[in-house]
Backbone as a printed PyTorch tensor [residue, N CA C, xyz], in Angstrom:
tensor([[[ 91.3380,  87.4870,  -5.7480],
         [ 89.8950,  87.5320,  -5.7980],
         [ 89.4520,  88.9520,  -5.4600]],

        [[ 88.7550,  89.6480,  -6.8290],
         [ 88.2070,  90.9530,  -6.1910],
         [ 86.9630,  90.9410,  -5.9920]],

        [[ 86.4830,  91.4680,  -4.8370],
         [ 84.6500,  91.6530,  -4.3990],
         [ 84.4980,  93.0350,  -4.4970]],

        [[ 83.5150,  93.2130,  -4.9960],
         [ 82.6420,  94.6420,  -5.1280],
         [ 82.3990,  95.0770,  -3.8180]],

        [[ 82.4790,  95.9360,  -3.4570],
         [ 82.1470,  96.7660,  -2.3170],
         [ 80.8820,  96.3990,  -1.3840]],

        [[ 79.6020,  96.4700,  -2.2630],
         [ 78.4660,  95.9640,  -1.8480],
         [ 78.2090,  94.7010,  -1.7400]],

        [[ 78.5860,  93.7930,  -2.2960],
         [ 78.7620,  92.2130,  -1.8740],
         [ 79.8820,  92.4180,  -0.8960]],

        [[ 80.6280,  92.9760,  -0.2170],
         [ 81.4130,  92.6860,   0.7350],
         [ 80.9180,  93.0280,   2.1490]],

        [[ 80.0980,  94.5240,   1.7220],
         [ 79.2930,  95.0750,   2.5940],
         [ 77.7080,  94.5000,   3.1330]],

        [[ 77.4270,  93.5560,   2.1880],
         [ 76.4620,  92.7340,   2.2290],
         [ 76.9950,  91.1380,   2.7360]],

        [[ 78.1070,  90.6490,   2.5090],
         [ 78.8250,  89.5610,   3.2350],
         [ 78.7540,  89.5670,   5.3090]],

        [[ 79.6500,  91.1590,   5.1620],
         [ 79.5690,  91.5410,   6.4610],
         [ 78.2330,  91.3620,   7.8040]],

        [[ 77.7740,  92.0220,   6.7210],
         [ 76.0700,  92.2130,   7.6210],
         [ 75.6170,  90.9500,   7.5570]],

        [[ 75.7070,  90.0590,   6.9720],
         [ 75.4930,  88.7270,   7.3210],
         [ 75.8540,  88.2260,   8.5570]],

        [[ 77.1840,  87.6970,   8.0210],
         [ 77.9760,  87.3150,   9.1340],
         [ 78.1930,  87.9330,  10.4350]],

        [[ 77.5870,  89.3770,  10.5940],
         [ 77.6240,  89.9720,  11.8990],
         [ 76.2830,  89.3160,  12.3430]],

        [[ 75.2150,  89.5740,  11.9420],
         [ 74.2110,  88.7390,  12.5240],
         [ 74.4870,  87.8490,  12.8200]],

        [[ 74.4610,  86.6610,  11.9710],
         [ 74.7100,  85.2810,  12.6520],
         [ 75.1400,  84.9820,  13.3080]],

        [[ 76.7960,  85.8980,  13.8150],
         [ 77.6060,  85.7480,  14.7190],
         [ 76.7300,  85.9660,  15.9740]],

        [[ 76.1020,  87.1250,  15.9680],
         [ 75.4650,  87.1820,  17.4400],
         [ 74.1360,  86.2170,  17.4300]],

        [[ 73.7260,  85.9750,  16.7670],
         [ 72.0930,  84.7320,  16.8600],
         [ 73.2570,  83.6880,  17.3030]],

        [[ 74.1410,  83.1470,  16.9950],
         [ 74.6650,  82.0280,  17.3530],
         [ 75.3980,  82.3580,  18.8910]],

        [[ 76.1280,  83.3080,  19.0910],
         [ 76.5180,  83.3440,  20.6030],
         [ 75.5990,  83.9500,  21.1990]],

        [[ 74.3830,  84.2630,  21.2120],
         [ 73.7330,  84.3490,  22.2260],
         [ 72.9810,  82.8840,  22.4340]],

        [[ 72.5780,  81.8860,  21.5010],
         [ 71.9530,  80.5840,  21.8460],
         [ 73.1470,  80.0810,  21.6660]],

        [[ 74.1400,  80.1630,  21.5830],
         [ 75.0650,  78.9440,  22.5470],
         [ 75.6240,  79.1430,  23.9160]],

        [[ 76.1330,  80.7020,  23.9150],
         [ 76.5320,  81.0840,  25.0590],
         [ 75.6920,  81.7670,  26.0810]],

        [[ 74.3170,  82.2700,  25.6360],
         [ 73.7450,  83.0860,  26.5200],
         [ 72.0080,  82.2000,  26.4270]],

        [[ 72.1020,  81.2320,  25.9250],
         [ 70.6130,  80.4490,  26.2400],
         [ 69.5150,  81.2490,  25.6750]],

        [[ 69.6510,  81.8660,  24.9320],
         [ 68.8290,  82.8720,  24.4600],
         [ 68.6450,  82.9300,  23.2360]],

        [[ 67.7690,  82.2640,  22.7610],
         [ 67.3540,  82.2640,  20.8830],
         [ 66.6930,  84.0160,  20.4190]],

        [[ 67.6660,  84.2280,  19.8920],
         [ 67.4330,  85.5640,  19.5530],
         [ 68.4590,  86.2540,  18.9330]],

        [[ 68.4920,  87.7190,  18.1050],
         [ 69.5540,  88.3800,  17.7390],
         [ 70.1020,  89.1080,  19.4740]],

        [[ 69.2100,  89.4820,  19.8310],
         [ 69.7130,  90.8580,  21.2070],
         [ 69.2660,  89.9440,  22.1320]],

        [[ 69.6750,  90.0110,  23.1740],
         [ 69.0610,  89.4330,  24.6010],
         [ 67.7740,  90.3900,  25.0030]],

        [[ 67.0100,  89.8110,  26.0210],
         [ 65.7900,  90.1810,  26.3560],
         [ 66.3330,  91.5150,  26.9420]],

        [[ 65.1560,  92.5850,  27.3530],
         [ 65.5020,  93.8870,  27.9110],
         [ 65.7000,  93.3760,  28.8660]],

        [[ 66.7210,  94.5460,  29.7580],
         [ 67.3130,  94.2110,  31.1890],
         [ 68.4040,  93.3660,  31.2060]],

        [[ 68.8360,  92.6210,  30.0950],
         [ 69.9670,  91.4920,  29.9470],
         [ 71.3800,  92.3560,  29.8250]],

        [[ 72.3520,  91.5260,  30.4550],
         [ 74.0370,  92.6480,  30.2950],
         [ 73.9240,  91.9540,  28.5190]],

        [[ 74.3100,  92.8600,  27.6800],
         [ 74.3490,  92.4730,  26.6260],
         [ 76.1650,  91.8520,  26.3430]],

        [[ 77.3330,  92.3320,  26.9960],
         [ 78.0130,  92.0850,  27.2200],
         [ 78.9450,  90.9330,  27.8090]],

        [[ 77.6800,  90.3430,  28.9740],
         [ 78.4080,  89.4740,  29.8970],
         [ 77.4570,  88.0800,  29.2040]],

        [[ 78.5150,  87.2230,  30.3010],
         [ 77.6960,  85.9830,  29.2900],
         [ 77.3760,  84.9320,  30.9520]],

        [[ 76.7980,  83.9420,  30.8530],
         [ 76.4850,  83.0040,  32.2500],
         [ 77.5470,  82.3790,  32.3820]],

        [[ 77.3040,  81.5700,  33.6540],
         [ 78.6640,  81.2450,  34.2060],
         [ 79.0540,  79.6830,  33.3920]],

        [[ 79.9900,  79.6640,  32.7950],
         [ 80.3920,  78.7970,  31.3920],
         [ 81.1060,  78.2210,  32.0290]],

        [[ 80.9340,  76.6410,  31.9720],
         [ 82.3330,  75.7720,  31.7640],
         [ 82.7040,  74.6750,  30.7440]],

        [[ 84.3070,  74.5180,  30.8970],
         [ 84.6250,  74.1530,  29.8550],
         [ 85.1530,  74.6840,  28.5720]],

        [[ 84.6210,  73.8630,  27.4930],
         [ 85.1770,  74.5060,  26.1660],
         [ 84.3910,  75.8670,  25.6230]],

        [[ 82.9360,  76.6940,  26.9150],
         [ 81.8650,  77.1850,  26.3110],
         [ 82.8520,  78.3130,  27.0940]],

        [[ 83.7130,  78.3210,  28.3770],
         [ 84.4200,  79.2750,  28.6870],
         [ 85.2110,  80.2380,  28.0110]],

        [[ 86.1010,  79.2000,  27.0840],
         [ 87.3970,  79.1340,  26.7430],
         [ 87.1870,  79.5720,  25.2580]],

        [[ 85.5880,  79.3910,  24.6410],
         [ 85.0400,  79.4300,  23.2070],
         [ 85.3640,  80.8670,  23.9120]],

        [[ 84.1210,  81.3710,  24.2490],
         [ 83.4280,  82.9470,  24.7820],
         [ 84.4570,  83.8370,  25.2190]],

        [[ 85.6840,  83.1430,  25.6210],
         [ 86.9740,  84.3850,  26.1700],
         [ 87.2940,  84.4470,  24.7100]],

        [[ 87.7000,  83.5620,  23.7100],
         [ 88.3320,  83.9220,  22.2420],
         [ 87.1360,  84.9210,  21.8390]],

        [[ 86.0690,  84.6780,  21.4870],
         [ 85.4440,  85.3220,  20.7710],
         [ 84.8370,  86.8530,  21.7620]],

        [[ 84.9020,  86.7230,  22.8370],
         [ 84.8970,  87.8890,  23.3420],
         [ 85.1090,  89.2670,  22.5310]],

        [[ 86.4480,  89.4180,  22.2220],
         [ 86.9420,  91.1330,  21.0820],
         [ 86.3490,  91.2310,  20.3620]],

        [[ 86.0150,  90.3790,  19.6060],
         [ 84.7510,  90.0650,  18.3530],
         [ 83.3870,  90.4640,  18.7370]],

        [[ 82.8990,  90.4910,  19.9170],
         [ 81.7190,  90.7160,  20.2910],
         [ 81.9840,  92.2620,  20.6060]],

        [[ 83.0570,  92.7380,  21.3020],
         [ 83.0720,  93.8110,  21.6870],
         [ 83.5280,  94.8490,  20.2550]],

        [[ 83.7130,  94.8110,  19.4540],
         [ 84.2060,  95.2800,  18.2970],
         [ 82.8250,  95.3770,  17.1810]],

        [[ 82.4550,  94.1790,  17.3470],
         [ 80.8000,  94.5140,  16.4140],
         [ 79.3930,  94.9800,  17.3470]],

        [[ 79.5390,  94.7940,  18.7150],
         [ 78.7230,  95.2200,  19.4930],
         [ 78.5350,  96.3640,  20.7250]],

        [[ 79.9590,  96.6440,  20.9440],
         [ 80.2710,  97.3980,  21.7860],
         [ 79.7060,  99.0470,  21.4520]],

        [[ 80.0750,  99.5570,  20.2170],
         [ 79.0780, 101.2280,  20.2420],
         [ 78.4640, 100.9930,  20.3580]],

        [[ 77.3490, 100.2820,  20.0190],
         [ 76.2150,  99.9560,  20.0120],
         [ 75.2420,  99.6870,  21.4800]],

        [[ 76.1510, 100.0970,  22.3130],
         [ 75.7650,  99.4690,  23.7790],
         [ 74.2880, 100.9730,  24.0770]],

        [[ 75.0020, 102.0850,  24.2130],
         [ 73.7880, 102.8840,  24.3440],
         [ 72.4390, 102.7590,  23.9110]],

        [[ 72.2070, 102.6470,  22.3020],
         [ 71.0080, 102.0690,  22.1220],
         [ 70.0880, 100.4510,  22.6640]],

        [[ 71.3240, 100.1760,  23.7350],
         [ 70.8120,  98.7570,  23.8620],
         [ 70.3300,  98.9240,  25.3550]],

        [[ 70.4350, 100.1140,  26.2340],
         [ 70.3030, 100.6010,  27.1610],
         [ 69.0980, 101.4040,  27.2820]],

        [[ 68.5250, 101.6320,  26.1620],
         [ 67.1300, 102.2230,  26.1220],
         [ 66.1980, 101.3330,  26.5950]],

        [[ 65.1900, 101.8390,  27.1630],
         [ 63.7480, 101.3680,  27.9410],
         [ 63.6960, 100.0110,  27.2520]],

        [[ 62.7320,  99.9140,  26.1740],
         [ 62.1200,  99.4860,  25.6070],
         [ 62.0100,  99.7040,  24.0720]],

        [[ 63.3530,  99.5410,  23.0500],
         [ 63.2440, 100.3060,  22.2240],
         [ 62.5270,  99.2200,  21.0800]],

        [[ 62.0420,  99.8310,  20.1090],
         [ 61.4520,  99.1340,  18.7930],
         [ 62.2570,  97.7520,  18.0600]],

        [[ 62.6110,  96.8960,  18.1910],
         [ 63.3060,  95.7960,  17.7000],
         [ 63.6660,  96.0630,  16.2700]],

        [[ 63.3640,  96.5310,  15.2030],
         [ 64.0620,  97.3130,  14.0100],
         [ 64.7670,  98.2990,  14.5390]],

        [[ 64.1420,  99.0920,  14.9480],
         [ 65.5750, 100.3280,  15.1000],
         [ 66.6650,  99.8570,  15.8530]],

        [[ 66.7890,  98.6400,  16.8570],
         [ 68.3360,  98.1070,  17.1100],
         [ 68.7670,  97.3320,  15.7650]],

        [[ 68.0320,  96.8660,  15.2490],
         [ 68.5130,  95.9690,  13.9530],
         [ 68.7450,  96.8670,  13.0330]],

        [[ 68.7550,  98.5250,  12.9840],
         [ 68.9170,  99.1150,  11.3950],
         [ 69.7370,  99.8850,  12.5470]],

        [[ 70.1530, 100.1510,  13.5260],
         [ 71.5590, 100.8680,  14.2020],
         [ 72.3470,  99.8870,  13.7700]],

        [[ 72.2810,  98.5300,  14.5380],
         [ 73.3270,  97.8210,  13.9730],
         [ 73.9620,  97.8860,  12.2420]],

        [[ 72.9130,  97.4550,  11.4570],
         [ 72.9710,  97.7420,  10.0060],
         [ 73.8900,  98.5210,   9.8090]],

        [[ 73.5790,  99.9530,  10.5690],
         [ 74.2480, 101.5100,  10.1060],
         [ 76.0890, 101.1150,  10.5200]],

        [[ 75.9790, 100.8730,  11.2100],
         [ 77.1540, 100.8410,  12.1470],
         [ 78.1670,  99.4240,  11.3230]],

        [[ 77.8620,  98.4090,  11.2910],
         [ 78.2440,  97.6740,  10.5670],
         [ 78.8280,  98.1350,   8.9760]],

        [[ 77.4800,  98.2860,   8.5020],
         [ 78.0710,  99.1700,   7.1490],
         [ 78.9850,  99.9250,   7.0980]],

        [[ 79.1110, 100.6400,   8.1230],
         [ 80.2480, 101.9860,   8.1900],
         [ 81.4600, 101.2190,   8.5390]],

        [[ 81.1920, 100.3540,   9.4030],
         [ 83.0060,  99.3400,   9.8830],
         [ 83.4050,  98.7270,   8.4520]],

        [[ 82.0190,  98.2390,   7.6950],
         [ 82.5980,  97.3730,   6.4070],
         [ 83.6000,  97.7620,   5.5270]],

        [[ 83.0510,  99.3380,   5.6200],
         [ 83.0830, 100.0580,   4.2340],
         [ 84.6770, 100.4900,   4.7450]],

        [[ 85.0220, 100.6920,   5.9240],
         [ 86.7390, 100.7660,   6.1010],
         [ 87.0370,  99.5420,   6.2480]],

        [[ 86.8810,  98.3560,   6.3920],
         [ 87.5640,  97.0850,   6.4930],
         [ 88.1980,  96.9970,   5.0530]],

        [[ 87.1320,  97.4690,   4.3640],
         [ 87.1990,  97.2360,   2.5380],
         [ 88.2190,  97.9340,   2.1300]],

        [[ 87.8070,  99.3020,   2.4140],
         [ 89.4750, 100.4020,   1.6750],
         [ 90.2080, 100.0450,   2.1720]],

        [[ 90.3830,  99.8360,   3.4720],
         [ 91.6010,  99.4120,   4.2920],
         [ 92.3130,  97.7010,   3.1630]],

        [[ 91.4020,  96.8680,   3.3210],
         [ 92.1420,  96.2260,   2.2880],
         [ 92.5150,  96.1040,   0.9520]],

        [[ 91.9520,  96.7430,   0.2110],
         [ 91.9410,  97.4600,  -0.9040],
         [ 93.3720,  97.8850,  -0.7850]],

        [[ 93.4190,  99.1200,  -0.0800],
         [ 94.7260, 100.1850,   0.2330],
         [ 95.8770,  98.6030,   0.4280]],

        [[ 95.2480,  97.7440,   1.1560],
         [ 97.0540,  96.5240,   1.2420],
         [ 97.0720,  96.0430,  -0.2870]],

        [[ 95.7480,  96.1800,  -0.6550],
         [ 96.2000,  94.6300,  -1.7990],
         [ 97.0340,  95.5140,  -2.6790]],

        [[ 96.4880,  97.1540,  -2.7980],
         [ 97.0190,  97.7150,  -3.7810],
         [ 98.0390,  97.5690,  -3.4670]],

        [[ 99.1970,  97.6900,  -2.7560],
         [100.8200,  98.1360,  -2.5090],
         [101.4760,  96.9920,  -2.5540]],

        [[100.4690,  95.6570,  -2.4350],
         [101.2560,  94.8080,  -2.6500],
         [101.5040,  94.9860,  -4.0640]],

        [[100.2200,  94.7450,  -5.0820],
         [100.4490,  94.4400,  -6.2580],
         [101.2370,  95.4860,  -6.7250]],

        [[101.5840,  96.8190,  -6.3750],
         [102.6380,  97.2950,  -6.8300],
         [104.0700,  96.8300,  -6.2900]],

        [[104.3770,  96.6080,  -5.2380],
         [105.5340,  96.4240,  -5.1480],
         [105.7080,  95.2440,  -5.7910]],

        [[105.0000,  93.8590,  -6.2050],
         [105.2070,  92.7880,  -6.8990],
         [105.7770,  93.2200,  -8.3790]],

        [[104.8170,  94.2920,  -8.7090],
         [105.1170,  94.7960, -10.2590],
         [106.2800,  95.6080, -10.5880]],

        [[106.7220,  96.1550,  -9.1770],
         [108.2470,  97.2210,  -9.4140],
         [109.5910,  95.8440,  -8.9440]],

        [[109.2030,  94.9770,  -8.7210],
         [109.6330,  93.0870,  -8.7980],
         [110.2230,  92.3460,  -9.8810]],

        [[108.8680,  92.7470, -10.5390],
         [109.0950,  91.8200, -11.9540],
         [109.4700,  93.0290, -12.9870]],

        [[109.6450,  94.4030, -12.8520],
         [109.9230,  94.9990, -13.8740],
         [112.0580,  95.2590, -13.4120]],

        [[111.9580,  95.0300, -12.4800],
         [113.7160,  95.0470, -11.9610],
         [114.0800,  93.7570, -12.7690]],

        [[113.5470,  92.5860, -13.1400],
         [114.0550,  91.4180, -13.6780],
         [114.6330,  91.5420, -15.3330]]])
């Protein structure tokens, strides 16, 4: 299955949102993309159970799509678009190497498959 760059890059930015609208109202009680100002954007309340054990897995995941992003989240009072079009920026830029990066595997596979079937 090949995806165009921009539908992949547009997949991404999806799913990065949602990911955080959904762990912050499951794990942080907080219906929203960002937690309120003054909130650890990082830490989560004191969880038990399967909401522990969810939030330690998905933890790297949070820190990997949210973690640069921490400085602008440390500002006063900043404009609620400009954290949503940092994120954007930042996302886009992780997409756009997730993509070559797989691109670059699929290619070497399909060559070594093809230097495979031409040895036969």
């Amino acid at each position: 299955m090949k995806t165009s760059r921009k539908k992949f890059v547009l997949l991404f930015l999806l799913a990065g949102f949602v990911f955080l609208f959904l762990y912050n109202v499951i794990f942080l009680s907080d219906v929203g993309l960002l937690p309120a100002s003054g909130a650890s954007f990082l830490s989560t309340e004191s969880l038990t159970g399967w909401k522990s054990i969810v939030a330690t897995i998905l933890y790297p995941v949070k820190i990997v799509l949210a973690g640069p992003m921490l400085p602008l989240l440390n500002l006063p009072d900043p404009p609620p678009p400009f954290l949503v079009i940092g994120f954007a920026i930042y996302w886009t830029i992780l997409a756009l190497v997730i993509h070559y990066f797989i691109g670059k595997v699929r290619r070497g596979y399909q060559v070594n498959k093809s230097e495979k079937f031409n040895q036969r």
